[in-house]
N, C-alpha and C positions, 0 to 999 in steps of 0.2 A: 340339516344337510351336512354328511363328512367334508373334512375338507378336502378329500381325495375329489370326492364328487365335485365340489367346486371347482376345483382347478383342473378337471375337465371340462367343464362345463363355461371354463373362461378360455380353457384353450380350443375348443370347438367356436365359440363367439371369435375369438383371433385368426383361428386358421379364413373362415368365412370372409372378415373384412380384410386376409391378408390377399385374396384374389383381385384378380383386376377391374378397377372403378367400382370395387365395390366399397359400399357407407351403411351407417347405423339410420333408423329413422322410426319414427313414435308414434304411426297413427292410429287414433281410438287408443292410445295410450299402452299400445303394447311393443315391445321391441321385434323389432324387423331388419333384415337387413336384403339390399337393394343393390341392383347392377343397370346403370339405365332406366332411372324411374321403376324399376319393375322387381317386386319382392321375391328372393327365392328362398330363403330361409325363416321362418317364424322361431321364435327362441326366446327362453325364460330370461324374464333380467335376475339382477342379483335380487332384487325385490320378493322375484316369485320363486326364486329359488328356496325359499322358507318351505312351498308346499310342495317340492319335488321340482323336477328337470321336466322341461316338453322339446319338441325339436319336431318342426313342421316343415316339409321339404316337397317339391315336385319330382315324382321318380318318373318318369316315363318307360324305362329298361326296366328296373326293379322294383316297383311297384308291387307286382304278385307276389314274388317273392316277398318281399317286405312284410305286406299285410299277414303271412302267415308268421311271425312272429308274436310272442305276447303280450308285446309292450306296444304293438302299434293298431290304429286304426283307422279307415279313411278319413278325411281332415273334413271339418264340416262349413254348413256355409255354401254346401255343393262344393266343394274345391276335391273333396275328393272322386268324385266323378270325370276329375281332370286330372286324375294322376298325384292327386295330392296326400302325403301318408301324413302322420302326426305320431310321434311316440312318448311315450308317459313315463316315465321313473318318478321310485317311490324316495323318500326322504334318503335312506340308507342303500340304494339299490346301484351298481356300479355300473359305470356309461359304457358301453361296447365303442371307446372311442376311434378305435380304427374304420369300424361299418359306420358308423355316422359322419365321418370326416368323407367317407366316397359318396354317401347319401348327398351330404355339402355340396361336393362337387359336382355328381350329378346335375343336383338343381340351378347349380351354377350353370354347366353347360345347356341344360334345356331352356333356360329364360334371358342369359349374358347373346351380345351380339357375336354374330361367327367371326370379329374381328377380334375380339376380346376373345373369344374360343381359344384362337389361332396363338393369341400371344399366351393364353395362357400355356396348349402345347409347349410353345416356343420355349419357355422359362421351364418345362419340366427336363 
C-alpha cells in the first residue's frame, strides 16, 4: 500500500470517528465503527491494509448510483439488499477520498439518531 493511500485511508477512519458519538469497535475481529450501538461504517484496519482498502457503508440516496462504479458491490451477509455498498481498492489504486467521505456521512445520517443528525447539521 502507497503511503498516499494510507493516509487516506487514516483520514477517512478519522473523518468517520470525528462525527457525533461516534467510536471504533472489533466484532468478529474486524474494524467497525459505531454511532449508538449501531455500525455504519465497515473499514480496513491498518492490518488489512496490506491487501488493499475496503470501505462498507449504508447508502440509501446513493446506493444506485454507487453500485454502478468498479470498485463497488453490494456488501454481503444480505446487507446489501439493505442498501449496503462495499468498495474494494487495489494495493496501488488511489482513494476517491471526497465520494467516500459523503458515502461516511451518508451512512452516518441513515443509522446516527435524528438528534445527533441535528447537531451534526448544527456543527456544519
Amino acid at each position: 500500500m502507497t503511503d498516499e493511500v494510507q493516509k487516506a485511508a487514516a483520514n477517512l477512519r478519522e473523518y468517520a470517528l470525528s462525527l457525533p458519538e461516534a467510536y471504533e469497535d472489533f466484532p468478529w475481529g474486524e474494524l467497525v465503527i459505531k454511532v449508538n450501538k449501531k455500525i455504519f461504517v465497515f473499514i480496513s484496519s491498518e492490518a488489512e491494509l496490506e491487501k488493499g482498502f475496503r470501505l462498507g457503508v449504508k447508502l440509501p440516496v446513493s446506493s444506485i448510483q454507487a453500485l454502478n462504479l468498479p470498485f463497488t458491490q453490494p456488501s454481503g451477509y444480505g446487507l446489501g439488499k439493505a442498501g449496503w455498498v462495499t468498495a474494494h481498492f487495489t494495493l496501488h489504486e488511489p482513494l476517491p477520498t471526497e465520494l467516500l467521505i459523503s458515502w461516511i456521512e451518508e451512512s452516518y445520517r441513515a443509522i446516527a439518531p435524528k438528534k445527533l443528525v441535528r447537531q451534526l447539521e448544527s456543527s456544519n
